[in-house]
N, CA, C and O of each residue as an XYZ file, in Angstrom:
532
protein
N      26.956    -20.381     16.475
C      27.192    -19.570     15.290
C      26.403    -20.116     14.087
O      25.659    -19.344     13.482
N      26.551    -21.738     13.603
C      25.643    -22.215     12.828
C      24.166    -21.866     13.105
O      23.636    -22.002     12.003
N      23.598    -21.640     13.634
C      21.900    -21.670     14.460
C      22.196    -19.693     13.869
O      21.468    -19.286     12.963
N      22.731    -19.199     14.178
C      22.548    -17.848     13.704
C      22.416    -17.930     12.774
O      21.233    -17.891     12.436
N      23.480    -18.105     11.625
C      23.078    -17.924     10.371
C      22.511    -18.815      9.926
O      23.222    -19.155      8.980
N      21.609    -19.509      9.963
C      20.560    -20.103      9.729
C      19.655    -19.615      9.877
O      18.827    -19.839      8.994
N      19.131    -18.495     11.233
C      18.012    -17.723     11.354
C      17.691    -17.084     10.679
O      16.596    -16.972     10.129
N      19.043    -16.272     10.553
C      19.582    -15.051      9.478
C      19.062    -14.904      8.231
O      18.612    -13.849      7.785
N      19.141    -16.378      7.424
C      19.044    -17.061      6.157
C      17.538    -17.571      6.314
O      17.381    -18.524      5.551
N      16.620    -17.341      6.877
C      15.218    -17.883      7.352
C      14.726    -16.483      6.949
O      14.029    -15.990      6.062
N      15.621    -15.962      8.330
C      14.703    -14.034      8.330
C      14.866    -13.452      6.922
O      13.977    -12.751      6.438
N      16.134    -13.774      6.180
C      16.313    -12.964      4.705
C      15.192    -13.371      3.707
O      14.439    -12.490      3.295
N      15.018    -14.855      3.235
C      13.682    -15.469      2.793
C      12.730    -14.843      2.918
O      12.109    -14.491      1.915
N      12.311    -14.504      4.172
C      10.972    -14.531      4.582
C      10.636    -13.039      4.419
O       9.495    -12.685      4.124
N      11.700    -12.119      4.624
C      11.331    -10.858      4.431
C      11.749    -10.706      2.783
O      11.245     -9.641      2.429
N      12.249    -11.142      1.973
C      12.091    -11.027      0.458
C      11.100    -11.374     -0.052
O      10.729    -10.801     -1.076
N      10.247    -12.577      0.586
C       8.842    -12.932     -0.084
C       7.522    -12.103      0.322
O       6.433    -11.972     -0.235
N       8.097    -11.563      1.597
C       6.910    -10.248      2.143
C       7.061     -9.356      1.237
O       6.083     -9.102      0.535
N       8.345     -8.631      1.006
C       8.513     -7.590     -0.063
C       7.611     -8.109     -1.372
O       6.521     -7.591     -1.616
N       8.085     -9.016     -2.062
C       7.714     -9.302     -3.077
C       6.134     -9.331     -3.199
O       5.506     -8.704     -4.052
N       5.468    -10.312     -2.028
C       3.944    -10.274     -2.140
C       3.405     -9.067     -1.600
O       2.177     -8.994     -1.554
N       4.181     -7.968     -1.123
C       3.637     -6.173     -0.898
C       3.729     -5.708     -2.108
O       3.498     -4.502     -2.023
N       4.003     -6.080     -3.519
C       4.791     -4.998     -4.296
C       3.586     -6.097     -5.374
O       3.255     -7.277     -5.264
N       3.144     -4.826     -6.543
C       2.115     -4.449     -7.239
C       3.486     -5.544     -8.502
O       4.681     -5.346     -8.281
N       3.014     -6.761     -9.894
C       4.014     -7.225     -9.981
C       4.427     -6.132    -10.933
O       3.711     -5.288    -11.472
N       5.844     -6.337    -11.038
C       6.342     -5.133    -11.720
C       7.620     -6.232    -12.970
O       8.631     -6.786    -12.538
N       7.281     -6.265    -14.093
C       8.332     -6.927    -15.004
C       9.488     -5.925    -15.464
O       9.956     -5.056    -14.728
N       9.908     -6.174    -16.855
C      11.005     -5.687    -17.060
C      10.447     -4.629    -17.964
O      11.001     -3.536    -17.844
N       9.725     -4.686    -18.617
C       9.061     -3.701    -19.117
C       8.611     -2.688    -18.804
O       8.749     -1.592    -19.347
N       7.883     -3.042    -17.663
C       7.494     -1.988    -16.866
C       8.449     -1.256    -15.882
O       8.196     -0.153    -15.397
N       9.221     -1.752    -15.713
C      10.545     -0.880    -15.173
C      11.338     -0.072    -16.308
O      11.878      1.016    -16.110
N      11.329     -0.643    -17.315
C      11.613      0.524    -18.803
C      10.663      1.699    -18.768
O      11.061      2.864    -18.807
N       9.653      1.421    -18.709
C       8.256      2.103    -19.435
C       8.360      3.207    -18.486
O       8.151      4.384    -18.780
N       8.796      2.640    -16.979
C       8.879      3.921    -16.176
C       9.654      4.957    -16.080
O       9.408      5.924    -15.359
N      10.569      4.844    -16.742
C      11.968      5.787    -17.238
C      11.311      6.898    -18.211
O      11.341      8.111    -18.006
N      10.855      6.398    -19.050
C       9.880      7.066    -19.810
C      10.939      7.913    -21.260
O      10.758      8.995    -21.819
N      11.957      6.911    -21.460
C      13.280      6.922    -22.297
C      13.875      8.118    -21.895
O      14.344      8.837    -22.777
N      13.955      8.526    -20.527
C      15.412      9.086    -20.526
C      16.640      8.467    -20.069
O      17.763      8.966    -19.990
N      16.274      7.380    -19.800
C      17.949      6.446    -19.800
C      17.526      5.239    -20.777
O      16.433      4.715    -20.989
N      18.828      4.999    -21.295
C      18.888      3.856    -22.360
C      18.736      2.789    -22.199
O      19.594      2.311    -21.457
N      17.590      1.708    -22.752
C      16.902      0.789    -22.295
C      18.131     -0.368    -22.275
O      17.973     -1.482    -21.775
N      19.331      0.071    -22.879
C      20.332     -1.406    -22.370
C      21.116     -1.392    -21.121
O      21.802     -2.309    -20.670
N      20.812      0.379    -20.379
C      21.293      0.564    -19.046
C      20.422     -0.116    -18.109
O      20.819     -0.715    -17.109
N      19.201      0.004    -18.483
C      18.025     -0.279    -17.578
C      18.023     -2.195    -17.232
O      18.211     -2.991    -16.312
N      17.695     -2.153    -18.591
C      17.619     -4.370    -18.620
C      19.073     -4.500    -17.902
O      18.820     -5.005    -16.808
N      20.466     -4.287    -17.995
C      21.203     -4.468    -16.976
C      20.980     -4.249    -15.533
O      21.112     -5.243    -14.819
N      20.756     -3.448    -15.134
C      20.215     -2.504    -13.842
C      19.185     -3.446    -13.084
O      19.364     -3.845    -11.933
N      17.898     -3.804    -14.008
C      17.058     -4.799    -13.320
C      17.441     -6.239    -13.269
O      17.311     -6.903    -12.241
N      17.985     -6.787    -14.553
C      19.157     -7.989    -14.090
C      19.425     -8.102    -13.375
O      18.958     -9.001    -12.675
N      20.565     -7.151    -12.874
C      21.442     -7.293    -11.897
C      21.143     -7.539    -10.445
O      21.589     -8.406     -9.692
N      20.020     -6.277    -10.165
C      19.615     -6.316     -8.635
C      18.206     -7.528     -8.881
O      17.922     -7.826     -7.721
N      17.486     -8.123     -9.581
C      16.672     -9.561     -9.938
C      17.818    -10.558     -9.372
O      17.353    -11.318     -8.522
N      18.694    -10.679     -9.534
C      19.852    -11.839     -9.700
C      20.254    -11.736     -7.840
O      20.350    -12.737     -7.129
N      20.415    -10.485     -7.411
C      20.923    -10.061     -6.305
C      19.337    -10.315     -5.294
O      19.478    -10.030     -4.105
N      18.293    -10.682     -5.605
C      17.419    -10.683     -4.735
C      17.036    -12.197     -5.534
O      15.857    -12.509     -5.700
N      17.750    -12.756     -5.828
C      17.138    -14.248     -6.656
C      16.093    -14.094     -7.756
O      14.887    -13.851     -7.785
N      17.003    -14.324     -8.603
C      15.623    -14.611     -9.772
C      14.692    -15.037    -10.065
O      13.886    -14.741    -10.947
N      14.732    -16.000     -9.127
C      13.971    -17.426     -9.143
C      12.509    -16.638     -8.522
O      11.377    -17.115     -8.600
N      12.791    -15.635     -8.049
C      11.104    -14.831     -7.160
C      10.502    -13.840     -7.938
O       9.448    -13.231     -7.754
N      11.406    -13.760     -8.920
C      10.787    -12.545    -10.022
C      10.260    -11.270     -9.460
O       9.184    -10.673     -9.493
N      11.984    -10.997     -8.683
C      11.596     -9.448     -7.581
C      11.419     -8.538     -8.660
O      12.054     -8.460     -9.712
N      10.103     -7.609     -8.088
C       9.792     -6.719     -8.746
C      10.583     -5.256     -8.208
O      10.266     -4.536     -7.261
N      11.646     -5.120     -9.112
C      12.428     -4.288     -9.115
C      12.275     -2.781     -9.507
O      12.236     -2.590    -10.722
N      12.175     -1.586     -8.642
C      11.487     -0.565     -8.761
C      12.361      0.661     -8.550
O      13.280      0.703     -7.732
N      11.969      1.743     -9.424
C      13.242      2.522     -9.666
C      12.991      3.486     -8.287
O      13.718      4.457     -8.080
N      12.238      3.234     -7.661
C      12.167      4.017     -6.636
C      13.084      3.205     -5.076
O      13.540      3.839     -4.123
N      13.113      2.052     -5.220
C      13.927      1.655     -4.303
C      15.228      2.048     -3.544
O      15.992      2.871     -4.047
N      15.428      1.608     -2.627
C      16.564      2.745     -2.073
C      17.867      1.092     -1.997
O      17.482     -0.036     -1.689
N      18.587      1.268     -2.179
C      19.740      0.593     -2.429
C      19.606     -0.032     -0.948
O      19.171     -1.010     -0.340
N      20.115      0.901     -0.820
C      20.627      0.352      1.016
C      19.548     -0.505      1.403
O      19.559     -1.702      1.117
N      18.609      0.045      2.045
C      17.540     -0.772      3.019
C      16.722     -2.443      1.919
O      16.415     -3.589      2.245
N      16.685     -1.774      0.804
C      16.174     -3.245      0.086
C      17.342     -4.477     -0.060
O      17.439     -5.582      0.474
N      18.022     -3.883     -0.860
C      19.131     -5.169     -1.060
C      20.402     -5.008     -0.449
O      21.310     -5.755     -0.813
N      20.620     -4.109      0.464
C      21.535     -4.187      1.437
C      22.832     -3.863      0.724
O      23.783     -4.026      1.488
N      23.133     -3.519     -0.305
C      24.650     -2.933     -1.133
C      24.576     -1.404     -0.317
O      23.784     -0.463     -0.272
N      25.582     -1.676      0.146
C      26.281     -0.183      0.986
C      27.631      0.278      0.915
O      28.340     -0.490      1.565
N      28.390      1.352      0.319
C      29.812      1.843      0.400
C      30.579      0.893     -0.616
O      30.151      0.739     -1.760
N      31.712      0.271     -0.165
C      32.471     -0.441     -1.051
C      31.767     -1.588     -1.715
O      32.264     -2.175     -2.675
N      30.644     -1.890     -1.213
C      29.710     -3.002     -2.416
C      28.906     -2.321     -3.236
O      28.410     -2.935     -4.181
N      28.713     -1.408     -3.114
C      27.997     -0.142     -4.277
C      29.064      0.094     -5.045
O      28.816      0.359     -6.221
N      30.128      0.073     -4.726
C      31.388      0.759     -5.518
C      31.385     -0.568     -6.681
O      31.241     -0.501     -7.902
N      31.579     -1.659     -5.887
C      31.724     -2.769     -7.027
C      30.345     -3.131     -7.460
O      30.129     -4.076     -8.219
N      29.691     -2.592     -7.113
C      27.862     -2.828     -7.853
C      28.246     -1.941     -9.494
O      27.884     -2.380    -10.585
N      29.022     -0.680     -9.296
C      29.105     -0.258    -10.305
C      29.975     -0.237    -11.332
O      29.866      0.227    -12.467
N      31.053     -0.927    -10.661
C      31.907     -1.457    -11.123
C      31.760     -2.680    -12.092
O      32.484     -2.918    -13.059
N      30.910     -3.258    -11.745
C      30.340     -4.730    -12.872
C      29.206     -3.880    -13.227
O      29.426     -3.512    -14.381
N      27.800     -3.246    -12.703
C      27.099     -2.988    -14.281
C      28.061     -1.703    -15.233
O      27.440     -1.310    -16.220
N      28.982     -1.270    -15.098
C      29.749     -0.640    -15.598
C      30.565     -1.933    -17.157
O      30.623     -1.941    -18.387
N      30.965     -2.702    -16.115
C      31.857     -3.354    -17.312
C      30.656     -4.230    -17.832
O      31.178     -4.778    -18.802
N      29.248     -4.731    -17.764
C      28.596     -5.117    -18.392
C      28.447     -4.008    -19.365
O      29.001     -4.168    -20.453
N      27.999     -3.256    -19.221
C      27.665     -2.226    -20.374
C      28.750     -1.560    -21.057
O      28.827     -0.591    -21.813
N      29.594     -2.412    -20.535
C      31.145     -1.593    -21.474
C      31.113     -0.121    -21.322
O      31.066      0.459    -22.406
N      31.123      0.605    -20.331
C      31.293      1.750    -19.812
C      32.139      1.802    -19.069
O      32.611      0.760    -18.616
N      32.689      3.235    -18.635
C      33.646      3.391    -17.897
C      33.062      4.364    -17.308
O      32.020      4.888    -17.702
N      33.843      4.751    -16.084
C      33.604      5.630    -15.038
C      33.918      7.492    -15.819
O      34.816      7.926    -16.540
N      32.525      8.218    -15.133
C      32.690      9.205    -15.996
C      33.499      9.796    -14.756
O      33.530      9.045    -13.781
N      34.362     11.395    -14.591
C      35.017     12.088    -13.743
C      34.229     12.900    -12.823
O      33.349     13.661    -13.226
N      34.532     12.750    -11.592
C      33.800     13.623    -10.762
C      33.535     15.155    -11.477
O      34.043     15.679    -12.468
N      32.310     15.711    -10.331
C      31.193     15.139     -9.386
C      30.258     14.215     -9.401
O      29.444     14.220    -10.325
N      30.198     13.349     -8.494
C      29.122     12.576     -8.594
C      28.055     13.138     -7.538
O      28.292     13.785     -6.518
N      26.899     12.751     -8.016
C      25.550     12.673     -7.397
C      25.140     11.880     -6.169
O      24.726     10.896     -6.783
N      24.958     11.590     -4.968
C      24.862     10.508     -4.223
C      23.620      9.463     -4.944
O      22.581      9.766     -5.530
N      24.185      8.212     -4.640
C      23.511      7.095     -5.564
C      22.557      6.486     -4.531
O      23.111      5.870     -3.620
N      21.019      6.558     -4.510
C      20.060      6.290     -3.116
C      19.379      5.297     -3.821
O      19.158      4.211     -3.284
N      19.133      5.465     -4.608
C      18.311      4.686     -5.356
C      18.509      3.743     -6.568
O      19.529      3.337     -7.124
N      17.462      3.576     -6.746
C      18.150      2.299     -7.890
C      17.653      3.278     -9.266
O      17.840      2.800    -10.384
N      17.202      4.256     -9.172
C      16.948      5.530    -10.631
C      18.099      5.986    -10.348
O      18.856      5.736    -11.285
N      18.732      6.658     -9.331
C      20.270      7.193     -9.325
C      20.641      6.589     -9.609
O      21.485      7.127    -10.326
N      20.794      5.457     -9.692
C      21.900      4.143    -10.292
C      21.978      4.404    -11.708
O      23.040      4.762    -12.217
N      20.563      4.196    -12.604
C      20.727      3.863    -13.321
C      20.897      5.869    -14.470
O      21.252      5.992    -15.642
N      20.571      6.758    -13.696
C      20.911      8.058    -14.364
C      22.789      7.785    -14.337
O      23.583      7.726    -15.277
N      22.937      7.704    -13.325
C      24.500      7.572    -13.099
C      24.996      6.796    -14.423
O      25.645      7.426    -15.258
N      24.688      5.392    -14.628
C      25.290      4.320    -15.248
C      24.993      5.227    -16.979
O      25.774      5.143    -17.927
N      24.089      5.781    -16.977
C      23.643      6.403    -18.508
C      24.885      7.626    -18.616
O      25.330      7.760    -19.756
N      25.290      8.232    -17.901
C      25.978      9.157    -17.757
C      27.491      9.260    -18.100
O      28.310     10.138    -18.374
N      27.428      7.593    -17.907
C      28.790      6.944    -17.883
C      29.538      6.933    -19.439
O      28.949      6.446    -20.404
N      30.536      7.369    -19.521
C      30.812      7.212    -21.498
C      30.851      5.944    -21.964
O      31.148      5.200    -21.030
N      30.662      5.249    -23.147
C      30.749      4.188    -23.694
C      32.214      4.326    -23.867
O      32.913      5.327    -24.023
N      32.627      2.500    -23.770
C      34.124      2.371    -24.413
C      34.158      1.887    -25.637
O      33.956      0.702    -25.905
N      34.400      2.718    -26.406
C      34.664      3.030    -28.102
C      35.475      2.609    -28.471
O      36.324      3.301    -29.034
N      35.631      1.031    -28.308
C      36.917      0.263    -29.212
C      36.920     -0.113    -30.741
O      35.839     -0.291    -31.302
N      37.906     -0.219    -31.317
C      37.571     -0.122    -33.166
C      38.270     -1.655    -32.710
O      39.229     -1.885    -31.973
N      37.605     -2.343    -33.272
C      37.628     -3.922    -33.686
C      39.169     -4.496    -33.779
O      39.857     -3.666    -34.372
N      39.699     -5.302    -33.501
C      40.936     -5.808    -33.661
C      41.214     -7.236    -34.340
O      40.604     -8.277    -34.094
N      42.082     -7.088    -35.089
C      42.994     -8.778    -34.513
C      43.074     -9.553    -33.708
O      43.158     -8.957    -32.634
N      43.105    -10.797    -33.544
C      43.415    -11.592    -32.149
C      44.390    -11.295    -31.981
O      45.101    -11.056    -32.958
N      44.920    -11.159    -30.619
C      46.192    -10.674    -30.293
C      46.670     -9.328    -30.060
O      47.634     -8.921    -29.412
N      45.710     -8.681    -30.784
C      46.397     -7.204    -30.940
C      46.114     -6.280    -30.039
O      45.064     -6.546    -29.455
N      46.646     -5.250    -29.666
C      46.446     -4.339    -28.848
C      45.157     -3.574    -29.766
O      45.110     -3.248    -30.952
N      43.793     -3.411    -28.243
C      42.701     -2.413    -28.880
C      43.228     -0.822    -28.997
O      44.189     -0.368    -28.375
N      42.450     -0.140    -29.860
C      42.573      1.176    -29.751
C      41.548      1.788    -29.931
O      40.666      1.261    -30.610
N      41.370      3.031    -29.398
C      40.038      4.032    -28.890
C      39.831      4.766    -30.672
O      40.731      5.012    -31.475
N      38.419      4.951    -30.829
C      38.280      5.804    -31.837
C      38.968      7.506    -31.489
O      38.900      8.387    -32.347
């Protein structure tokens, strides 16, 4: 069982650094620039964060809105659910009400996450219960 996931953890490496040295480099900017401002550039810098962090940062994956969730970074069903669930509460958003769109990509992601309402809290006290504008 050790000797497997060890391979496992060899084969994942090795096919993230193939990806990476196939892919034209792509920064954070240029993953903005490609939106071309129809989603909000503090949805986006989360969005590429997130899945950068999820493919190691340390390789400076070039993160592309054309990517398909599934087959690149492997988030499928209930780990997509909590994928959106944290860039959700990073961006202090909440879940907007059905229908949803199926989420394939990492541009569906991030139309989705723009879509999402902001949570509109009016400033408090320590201690105090928040309240919605």
């Amino acid at each position: 069982m050790g000797l497997f996931m060890v391979l496992l953890a060899l084969y994942s490496t090795v096919r993230t650094r193939r990806l990476v040295a196939s892919r034209a480099p792509a920064d954070r900017d240029a993953f903005i620039a490609g939106f071309e401002g129809r989603v909000d550039p503090s949805v986006l810098v989360e969005v590429f964060l997130y899945f950068q962090e999820t493919m190691g940062a340390e390789l400076d994956f070039p993160v592309l809105a054309s990517d398909d969730i599934a087959s690149i970074y492997g988030i499928v069903d209930g780990d997509l659910e909590d994928t959106v669930e944290e860039l959700l509460d990073r961006l202090d958003r909440y879940l907007r009400p059905p229908p949803y769109s199926p989420i394939e990509t990492i541009a569906d992601l991030a139309h989705f996450l723009e879509s999402c309402p902001r949570n509109n809290l009016v400033p408090q006290e320590p201690g105090s219960t928040p309240s919605t504008r």
